[in-house]
N, C-alpha and C positions, 0 to 999 in steps of 0.2 A: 189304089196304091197299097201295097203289102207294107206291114208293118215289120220293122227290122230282126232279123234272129239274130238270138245272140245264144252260146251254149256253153257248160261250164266251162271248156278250153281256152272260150275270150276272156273270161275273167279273170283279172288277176286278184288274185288271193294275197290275203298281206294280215298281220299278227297285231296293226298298228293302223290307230284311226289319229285323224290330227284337228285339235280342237283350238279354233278361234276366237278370243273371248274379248268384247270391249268392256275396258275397263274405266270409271270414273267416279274419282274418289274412292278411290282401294274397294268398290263395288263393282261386279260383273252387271253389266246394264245387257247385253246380249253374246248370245253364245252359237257355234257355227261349228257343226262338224263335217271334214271330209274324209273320202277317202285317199288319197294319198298329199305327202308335202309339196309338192306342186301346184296341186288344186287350192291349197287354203293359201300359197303364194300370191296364186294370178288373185285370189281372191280380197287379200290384203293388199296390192297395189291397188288394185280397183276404191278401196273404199279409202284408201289414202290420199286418190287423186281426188274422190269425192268429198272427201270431209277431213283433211289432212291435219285438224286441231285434234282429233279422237284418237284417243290410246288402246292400241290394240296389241293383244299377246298371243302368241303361238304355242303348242306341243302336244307333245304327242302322248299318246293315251293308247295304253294296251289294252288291247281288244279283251284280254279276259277282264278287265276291271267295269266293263259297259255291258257285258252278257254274262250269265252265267256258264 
């Protein structure tokens, strides 16, 4: 079984990474980045069905503040 191609044309390109942060006690105890707001979505219902007492915050973060 061939492993999938993928070529820069699939990629979507985007200016914006979106970061997921559990917070407790005004302290970041884990932190999650993705790429697009959709993904850190599906990703924060998931952990809310999982552990729906933990405080979690979302946003977005411009890509030039993570790269040079």
């Amino acid at each position: 079984m061939d492993a999938p191609k993928f070529s820069v044309e699939d990629m979507e390109m985007t200016e914006t990474l979106w970061k997921c942060e559990q917070v407790r006690a005004g302290q970041v105890c884990e932190k999650f980045m993705f790429d697009t707001k959709e993904e850190a979505e599906v990703f924060l219902r998931q952990m809310k069905q999982h552990a729906p007492d933990l405080f979690w915050r979302i946003e977005p973060i411009a890509l030039k503040m993570v790269w040079n």
